[in-house]
VMD Tcl script that draws the C-alpha trace (Angstrom):
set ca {
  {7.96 -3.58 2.50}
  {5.61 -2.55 -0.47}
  {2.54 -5.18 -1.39}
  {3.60 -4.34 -5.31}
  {6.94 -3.79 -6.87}
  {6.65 -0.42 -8.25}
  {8.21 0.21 -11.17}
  {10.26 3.49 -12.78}
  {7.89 3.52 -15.57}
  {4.27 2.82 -13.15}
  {5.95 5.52 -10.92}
  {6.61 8.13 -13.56}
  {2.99 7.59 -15.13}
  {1.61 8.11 -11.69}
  {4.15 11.35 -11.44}
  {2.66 12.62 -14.72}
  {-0.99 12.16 -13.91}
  {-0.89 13.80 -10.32}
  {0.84 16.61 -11.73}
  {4.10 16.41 -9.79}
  {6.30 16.27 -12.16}
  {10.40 15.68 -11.85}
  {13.72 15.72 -13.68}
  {14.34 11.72 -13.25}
  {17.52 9.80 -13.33}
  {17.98 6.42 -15.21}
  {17.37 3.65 -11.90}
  {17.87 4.81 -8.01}
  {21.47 4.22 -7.13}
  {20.73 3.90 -3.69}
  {18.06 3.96 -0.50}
  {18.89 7.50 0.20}
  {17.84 8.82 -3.97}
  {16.91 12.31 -3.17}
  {15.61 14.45 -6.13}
  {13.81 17.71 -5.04}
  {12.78 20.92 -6.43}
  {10.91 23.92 -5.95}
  {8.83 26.43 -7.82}
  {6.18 29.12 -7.10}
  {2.77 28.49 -8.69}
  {0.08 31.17 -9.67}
  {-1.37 31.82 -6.62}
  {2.00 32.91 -5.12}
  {2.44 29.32 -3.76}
  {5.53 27.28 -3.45}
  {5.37 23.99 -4.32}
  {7.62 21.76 -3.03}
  {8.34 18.48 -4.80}
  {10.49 15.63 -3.41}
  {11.25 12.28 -4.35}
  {13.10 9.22 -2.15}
  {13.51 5.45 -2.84}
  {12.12 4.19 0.44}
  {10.66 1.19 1.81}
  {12.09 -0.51 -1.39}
  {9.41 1.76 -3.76}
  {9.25 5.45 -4.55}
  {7.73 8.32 -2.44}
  {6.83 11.39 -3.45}
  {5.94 14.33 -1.56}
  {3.87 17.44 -2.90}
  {4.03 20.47 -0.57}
  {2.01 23.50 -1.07}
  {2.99 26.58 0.82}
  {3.45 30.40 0.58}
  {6.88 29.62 2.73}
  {9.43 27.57 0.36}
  {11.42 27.12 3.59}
  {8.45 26.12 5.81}
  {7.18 23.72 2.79}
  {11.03 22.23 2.50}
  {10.93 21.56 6.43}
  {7.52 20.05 6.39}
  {8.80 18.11 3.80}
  {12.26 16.78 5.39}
  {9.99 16.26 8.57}
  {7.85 13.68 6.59}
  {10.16 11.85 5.26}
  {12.37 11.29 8.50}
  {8.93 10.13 10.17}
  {8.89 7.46 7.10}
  {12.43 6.24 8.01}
  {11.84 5.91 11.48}
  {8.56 4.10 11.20}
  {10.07 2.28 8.20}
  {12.16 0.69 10.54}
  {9.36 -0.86 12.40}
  {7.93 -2.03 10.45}
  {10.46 -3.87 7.57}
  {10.49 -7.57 7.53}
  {13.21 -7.69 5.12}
  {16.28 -6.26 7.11}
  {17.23 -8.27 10.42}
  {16.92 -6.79 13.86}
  {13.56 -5.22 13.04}
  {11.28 -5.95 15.17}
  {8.88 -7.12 12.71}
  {12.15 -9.72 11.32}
  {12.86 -10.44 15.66}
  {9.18 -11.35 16.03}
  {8.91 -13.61 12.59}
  {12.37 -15.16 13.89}
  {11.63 -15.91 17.01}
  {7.86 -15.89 17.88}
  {7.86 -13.26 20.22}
  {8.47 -9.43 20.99}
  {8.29 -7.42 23.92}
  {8.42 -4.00 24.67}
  {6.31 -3.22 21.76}
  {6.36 0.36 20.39}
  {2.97 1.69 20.14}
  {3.15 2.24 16.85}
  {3.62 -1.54 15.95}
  {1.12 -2.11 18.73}
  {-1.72 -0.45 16.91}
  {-1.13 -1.43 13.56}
  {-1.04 -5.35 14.36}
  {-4.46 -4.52 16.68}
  {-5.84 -3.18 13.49}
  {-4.63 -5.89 11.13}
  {-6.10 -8.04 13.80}
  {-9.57 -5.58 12.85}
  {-9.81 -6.07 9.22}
  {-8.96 -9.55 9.34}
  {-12.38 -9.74 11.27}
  {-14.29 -7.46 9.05}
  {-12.91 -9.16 5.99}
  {-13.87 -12.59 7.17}
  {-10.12 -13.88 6.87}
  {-9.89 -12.33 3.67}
  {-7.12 -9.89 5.16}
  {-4.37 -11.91 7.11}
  {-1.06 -10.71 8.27}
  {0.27 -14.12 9.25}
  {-0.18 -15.30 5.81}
  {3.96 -14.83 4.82}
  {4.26 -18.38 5.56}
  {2.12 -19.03 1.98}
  {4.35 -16.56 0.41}
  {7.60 -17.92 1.42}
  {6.26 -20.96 -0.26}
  {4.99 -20.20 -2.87}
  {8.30 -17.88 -3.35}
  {10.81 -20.63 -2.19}
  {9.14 -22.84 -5.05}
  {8.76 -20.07 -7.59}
  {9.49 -21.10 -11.30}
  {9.79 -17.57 -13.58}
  {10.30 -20.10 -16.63}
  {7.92 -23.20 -16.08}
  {5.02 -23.92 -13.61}
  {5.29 -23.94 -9.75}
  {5.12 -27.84 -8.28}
  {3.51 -27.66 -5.13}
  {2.22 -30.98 -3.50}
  {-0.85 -30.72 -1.02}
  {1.55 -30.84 2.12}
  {3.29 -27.84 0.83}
  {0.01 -26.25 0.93}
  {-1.50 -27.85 4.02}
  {1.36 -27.02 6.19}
  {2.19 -23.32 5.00}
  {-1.75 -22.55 5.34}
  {-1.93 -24.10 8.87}
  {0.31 -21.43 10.17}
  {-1.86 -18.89 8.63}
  {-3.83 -18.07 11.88}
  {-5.03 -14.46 13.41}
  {-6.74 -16.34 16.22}
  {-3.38 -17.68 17.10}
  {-1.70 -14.22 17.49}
  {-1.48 -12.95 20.85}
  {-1.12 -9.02 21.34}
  {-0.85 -7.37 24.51}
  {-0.08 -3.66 25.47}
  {4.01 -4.76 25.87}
  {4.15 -8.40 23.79}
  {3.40 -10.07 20.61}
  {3.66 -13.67 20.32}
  {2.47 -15.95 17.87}
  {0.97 -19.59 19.37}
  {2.21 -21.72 16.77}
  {5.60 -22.49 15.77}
  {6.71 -21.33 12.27}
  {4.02 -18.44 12.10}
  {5.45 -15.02 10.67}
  {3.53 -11.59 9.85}
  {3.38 -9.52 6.81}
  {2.22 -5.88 7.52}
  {3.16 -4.91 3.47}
  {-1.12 -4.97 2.90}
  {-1.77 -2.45 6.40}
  {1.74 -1.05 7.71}
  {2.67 1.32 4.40}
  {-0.18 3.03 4.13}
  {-0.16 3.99 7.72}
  {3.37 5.10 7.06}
  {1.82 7.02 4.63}
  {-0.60 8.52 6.87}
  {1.50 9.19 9.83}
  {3.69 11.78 7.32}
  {0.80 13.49 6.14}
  {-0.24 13.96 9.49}
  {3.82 15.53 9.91}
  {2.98 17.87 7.20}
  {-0.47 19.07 8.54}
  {1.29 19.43 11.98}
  {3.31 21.81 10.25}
  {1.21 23.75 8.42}
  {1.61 22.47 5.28}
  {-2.23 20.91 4.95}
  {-2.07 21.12 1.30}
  {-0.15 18.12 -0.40}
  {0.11 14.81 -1.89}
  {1.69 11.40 -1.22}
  {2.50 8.77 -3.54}
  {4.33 5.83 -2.09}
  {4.29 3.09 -4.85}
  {0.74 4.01 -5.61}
  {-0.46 3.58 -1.84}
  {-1.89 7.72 -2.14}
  {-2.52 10.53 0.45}
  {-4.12 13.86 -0.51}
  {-4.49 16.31 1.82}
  {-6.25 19.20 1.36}
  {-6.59 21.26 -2.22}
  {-3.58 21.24 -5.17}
  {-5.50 24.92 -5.78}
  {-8.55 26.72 -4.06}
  {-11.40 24.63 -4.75}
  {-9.76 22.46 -6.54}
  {-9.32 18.91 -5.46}
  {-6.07 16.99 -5.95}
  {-6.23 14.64 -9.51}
  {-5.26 11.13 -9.43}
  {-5.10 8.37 -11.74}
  {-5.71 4.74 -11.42}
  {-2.97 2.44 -12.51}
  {-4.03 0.40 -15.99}
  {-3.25 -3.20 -15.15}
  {-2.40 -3.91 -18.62}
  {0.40 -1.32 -18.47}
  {-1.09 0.52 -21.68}
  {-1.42 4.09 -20.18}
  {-4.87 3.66 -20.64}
  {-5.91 4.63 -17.04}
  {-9.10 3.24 -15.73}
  {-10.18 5.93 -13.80}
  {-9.36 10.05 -13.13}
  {-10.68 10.50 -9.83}
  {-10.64 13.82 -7.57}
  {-9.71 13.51 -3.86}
  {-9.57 15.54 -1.09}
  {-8.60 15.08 2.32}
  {-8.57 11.26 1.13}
  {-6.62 8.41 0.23}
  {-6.62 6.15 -2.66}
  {-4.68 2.24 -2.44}
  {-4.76 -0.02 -5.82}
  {-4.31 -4.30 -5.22}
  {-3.27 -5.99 -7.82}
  {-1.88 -8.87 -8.99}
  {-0.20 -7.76 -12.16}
  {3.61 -6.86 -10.71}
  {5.21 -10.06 -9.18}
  {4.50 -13.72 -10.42}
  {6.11 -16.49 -8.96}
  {5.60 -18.75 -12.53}
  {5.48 -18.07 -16.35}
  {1.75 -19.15 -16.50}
  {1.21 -16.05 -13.82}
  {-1.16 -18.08 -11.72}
  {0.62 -17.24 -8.67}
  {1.53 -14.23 -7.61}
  {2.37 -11.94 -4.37}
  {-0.88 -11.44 -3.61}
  {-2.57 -14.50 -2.01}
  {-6.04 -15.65 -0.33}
  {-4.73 -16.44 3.28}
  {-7.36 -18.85 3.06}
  {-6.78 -20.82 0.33}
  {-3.38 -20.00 -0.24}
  {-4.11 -19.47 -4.07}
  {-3.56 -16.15 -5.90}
  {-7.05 -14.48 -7.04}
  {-7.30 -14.60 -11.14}
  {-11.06 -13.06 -11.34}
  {-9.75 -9.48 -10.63}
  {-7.04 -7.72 -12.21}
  {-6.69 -4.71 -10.05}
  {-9.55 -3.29 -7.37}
  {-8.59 0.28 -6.05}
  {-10.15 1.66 -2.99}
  {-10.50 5.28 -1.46}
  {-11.08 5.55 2.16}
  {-9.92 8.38 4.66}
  {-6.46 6.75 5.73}
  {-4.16 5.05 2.77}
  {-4.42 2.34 5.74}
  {-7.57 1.84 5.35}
  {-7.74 1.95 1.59}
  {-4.18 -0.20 1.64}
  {-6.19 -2.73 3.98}
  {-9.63 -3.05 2.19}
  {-8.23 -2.99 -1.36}
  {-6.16 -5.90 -0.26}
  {-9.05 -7.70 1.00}
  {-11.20 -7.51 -1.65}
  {-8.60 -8.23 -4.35}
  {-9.24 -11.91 -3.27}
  {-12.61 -11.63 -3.00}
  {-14.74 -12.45 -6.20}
  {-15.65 -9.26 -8.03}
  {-19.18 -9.16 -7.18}
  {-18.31 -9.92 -3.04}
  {-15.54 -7.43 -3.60}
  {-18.18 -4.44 -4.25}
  {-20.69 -5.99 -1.90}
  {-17.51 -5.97 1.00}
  {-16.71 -2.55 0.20}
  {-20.43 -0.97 0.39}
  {-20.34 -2.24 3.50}
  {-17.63 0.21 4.84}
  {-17.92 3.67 6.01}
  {-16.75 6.22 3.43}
  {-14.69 3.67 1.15}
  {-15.58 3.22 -2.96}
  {-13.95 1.10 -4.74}
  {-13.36 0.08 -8.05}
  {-12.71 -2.87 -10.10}
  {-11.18 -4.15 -13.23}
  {-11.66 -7.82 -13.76}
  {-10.39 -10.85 -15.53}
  {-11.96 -9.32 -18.46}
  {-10.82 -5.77 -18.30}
  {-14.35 -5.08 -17.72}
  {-15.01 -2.22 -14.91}
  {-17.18 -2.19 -11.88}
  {-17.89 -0.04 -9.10}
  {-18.86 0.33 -6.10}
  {-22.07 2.63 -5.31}
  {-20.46 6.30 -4.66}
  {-17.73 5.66 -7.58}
  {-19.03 7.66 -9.73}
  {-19.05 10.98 -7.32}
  {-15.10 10.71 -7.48}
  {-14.65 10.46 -11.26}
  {-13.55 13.56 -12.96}
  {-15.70 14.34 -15.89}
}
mol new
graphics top color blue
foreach p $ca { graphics top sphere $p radius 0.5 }
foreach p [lrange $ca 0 end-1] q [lrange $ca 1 end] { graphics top cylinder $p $q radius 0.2 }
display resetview
């Protein structure tokens, strides 16, 4: 259910700039990929380093602890909270109830969990001005039904004019026990909102269990909890759109999260006009922006607002995300130019 396709290579970058580090085999041979390991640190720490293939992208789990055991069960308690929400949340396999509700416009008996992340989509979509949608899979089944890796994507103006009329938040109905949509043909997408409260809901596992120090990574989508050393923040590096290693930003967090949008993974032609992320409003994929990365307190939040202003213009992006309580964000446009929001800066390590 990931927003980007996360590659071995992106994830191994990301793995080398956080300081996790792992022995890595060639591609993941299945959903259940387990690599861990375990090693005590200077100040008589363990860390505790595992890595799954889950939700179709790679998540990695830093544990700090002076208990290897209590680290390791933290750890395995995390990562069965991600396969049980997982399966929420997946639109992909059938009998979800995410797939039961896209199938068949309506669910009932609605775990809470599903419950509150639709009410929040529902939230951002509002903030965002419609900028944020999760009904807007009807665009990208088009545009992915029509997709053309070696030539140009034909779409007539009926292709477009139907797919975006289903593209409605006013016409989703949630209740404390239903979801329906009131259109026929509407279907949700939680891949910009329901990962990186995934996310969130294991680092709140690994708190829980006394392991307050650590680091997520799932496909980018990044939680940081607590220090990686006393006083010392956790160390994270922005993804270079251009693939280069040349990272656009170091930044420090603590007790923070950190989501990247961007457009440069998953193109539906060879011209790479359109690609998996799309304005629910237009139905056209944003070319001004090449990435915009957003720190918030919840990976929901950041997942949610980095989404939103990736198809914003760059200027409206910044303007979107001053707005917000404790979010920064930052940019890299069409032109590999960078821009920032206010507080940027604050985050960078020199």
């Amino acid at each position: 259910m990931p927003k980007n396709s996360f590659s071995r290579r992106s994830f191994m970058k990301t793995l080398a700039a956080t300081g996790i580090g792992a022995a890595f085999v060639s591609t993941p041979v299945a959903a259940a990929m387990r690599i861990a390991s375990a090693m005590r640190i200077g100040d008589r720490r363990y860390k505790v380093s595992e890595t799954r293939f889950l939700m179709g992208t790679y998540v990695a789990i830093t544990a700090l602890h002076e208990s290897k055991n209590a680290a390791e069960q933290a750890t395995a308690k995390a990562f069965a909270e991600i396969d049980r929400l997982a399966a929420l949340f997946d639109r992909h396999q059938s009998n979800t109830p995410v797939s039961v509700l896209n199938e068949t416009g309506r669910l009932t008996d609605v775990a809470p969990e599903l419950f509150y992340v639709m009410k929040k989509a529902q939230t951002f979509n509002s903030c965002s001005k419609g900028a944020f949608d999760a009904t807007v899979l009807p665009v990208v089944e088009m545009l992915s039904k029509h997709a053309n890796p070696k030539g140009q994507i034909n779409l007539t103006r009926n292709d477009l004019d139907d797919a975006l009329a289903l593209v409605d938040s006013d016409a989703l109905k949630i209740s404390n026990r239903e979801i329906s949509f009131g259109k026929q043909g509407m279907a949700v997408t939680l891949d910009g909102i329901g990962k990186g409260f995934i996310v969130d809901c294991a680092s709140e596992i690994l708190s829980a269990n006394g392991v307050v120090n650590h680091l997520i990574n799932a496909g980018g989508d990044i939680r940081a909890g607590g220090e990686r050393s006393k006083g010392q923040p956790w160390i994270v590096a922005i993804e270079d759109p251009a693939k280069k290693g040349n990272y656009p930003a170091v930044i420090q967090l603590k007790d923070a999260a950190v989501a990247t949008s961007g457009g440069y993974e998953v193109y539906f032609d060879a011209d790479r006009f359109h690609h998996h992320v799309v304005d629910p409003r237009t139905a056209v994929s944003p070319t001004q922006s090449l990435s915009v990365s957003v720190t918030a307190p919840t990976v929901m939040q950041a997942d949610a607002l980095s989404t939103s202003a990736f198809v914003m213009t760059p200027q409206n992006s910044i303007n979107f995300v001053n707005e917000q309580k404790n979010s920064e964000c930052l940019i890299v446009n069409a032109l590999e130019k960078k821009l920032s929001s206010k507080n940027w800066n604050c985050m960078v390590r020199v």
